[in-house]
C-alpha positions in Angstrom: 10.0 0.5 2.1 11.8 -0.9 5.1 14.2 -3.4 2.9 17.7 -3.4 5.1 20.8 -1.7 3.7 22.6 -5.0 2.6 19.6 -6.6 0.6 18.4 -5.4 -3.0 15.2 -3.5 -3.0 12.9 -2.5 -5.6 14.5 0.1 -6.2 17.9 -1.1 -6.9 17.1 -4.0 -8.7 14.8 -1.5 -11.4 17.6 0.7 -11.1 20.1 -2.6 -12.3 17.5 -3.2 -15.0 17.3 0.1 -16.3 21.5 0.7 -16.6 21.5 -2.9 -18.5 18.6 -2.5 -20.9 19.5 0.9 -21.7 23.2 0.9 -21.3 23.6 3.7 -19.4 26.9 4.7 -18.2 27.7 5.9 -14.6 24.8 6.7 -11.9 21.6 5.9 -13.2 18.3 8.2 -12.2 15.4 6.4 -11.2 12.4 8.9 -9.2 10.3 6.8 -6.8 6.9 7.7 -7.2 5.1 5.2 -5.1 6.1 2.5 -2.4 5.0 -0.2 -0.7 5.6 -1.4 2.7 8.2 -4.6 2.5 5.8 -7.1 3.1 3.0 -6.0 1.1 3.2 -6.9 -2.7 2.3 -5.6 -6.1 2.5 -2.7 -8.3 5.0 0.1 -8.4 5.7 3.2 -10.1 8.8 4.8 -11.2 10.4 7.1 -13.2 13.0 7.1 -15.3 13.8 11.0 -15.7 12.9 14.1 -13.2 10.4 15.7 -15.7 8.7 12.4 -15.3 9.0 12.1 -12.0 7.7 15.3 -11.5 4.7 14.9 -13.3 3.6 11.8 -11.6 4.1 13.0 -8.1 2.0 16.0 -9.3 -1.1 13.3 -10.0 -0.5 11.4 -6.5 -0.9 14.6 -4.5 -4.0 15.6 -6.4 -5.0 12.3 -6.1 -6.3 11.8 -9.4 -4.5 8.2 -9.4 -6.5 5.2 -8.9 -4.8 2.7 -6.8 -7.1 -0.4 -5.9 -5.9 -3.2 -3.6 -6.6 -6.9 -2.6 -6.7 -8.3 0.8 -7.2 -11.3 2.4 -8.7 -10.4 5.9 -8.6 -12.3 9.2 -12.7 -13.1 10.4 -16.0 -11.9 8.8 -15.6 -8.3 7.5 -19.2 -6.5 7.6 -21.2 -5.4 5.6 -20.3 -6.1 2.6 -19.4 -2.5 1.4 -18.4 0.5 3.0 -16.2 3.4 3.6 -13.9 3.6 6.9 -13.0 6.7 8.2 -10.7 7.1 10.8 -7.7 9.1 12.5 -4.1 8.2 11.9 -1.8 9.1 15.2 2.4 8.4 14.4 5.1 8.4 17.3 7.9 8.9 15.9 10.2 8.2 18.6 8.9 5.1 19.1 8.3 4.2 15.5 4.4 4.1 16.2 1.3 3.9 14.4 -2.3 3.4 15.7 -5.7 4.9 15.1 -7.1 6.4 18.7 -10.4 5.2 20.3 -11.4 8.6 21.1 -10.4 11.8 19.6 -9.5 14.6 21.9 -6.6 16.4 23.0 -4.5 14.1 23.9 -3.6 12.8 20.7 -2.8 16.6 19.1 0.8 15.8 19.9 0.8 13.1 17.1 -0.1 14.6 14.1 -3.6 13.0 13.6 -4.4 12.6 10.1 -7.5 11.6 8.9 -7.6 8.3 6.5 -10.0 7.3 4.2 -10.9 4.1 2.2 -13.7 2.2 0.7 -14.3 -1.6 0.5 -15.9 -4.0 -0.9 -15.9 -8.1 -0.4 -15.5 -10.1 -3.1 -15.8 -13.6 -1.6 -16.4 -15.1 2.2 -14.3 -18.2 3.5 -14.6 -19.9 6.0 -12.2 -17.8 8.2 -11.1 -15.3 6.1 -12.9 -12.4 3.9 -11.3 -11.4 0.3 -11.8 -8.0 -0.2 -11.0 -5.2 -3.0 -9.7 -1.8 -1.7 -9.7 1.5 -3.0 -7.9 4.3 -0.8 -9.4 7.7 -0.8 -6.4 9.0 1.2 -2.5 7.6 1.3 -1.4 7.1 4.6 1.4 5.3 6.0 0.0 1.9 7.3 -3.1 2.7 6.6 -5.2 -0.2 5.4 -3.0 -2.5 7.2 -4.3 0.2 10.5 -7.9 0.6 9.5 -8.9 -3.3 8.9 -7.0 -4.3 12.3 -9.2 -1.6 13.5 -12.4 -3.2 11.9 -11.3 -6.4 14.2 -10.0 -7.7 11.1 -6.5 -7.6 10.1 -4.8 -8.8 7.3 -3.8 -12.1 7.0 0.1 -12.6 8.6 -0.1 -8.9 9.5 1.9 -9.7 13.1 2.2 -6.1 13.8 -1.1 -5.1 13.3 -3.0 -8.3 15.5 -3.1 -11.2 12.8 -1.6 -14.5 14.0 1.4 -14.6 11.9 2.1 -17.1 9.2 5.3 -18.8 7.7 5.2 -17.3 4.2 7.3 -13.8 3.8 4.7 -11.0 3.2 0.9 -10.6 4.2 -2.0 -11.0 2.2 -2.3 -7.6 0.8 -1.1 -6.9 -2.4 -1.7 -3.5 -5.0 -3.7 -4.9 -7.4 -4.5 -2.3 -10.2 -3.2 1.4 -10.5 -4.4 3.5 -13.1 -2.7 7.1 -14.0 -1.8 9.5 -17.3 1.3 9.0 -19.1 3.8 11.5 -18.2 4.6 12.2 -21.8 2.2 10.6 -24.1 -0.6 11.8 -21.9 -2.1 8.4 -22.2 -4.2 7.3 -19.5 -2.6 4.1 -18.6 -4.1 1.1 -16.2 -1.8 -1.7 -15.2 -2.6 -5.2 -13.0 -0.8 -6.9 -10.8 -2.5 -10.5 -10.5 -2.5 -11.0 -6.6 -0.4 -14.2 -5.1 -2.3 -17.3 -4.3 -3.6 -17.2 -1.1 -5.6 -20.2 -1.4 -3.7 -22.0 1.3 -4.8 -19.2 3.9 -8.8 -19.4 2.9 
């Protein structure tokens, strides 16, 4: 998500893939199943017919998906575990997202949704805390949101209070996704290993 029109994204490049390996002629049908925001790496899903497509999007609404992410936090995150839940307000118009301090009236206009997601840290730096996510909900921006909320934002994440950095992207990255099959019925679990953030700890 948010690639411009004139650069290849995901999408077109698996699309390229798919007409080559398979020699498809003409238009080639590829379902998006699940995105990720442009600077955030990792795993994707698509699909290569509409039955398929179909019967993935059916497991991400009833959220029996597991999607587990990696992140590379600004500060110490405490405690150690725990699970973060909080309201997610969007202005359209303005092309905003934030999570309110209070929650009252005000912010009925917005379409509060609420946002869920446990943590846990894996290792402590000296200025930076690399943790594993696992999102109980799916909402647009919303671990990026929730750890800036924590007073802890991702590493590079400019838009969301980190300091930026140099390197394209941020330091969070879809680590591990785990679903059924769509035809074999298999349940399948891939992984991403994450980039090296070494240079940031």
């Amino acid at each position: 998500m948010g690639a411009s029109p004139d650069e290849d994204s995901l999408f077109t490049l698996a699309r390229r893939y798919v007409k080559i390996k398979y020699q498809k002629p003409g238009d080639v049908y590829l379902g998006v199943v699940s995105r990720l925001d442009l600077p955030v790496s990792g795993i994707v899903v698509f699909a290569r017919t509409s039955k398929a497509a179909n019967r993935l999007n059916e497991q991400f609404r009833n959220h029996s998906v597991q999607k587990i992410y990696r992140a590379l936090v600004e500060g110490c995150l405490q405690p150690d575990e725990a699970e973060l839940n909080d309201v997610i307000c969007e202005d359209k118009a303005r092309r905003l997202l934030w999570i309110p301090k209070r929650l009252d009236a005000s912010i009925d206009a917005y379409a509060p949704k609420e946002a869920k997601l446990r943590y846990r840290v894996l290792k402590r730096f000296t200025k930076t805390t690399l943790v594993e996510t696992y999102l109980l909900t799916g909402r647009k921006h919303q671990i990026r949101l929730q750890f800036s909320h924590q007073g802890t934002p991702i590493v590079g994440d400019g838009k969301y209070g980190a300091r930026p950095i140099a390197q394209p992207g941020i330091c969070l990255h879809a680590f591990q996704l785990s679903l059924i099959h769509p035809t074999t019925k298999e349940q399948k679990s891939f992984i991403s290993p994450p980039p090296d953030w070494s240079f940031m700890k």
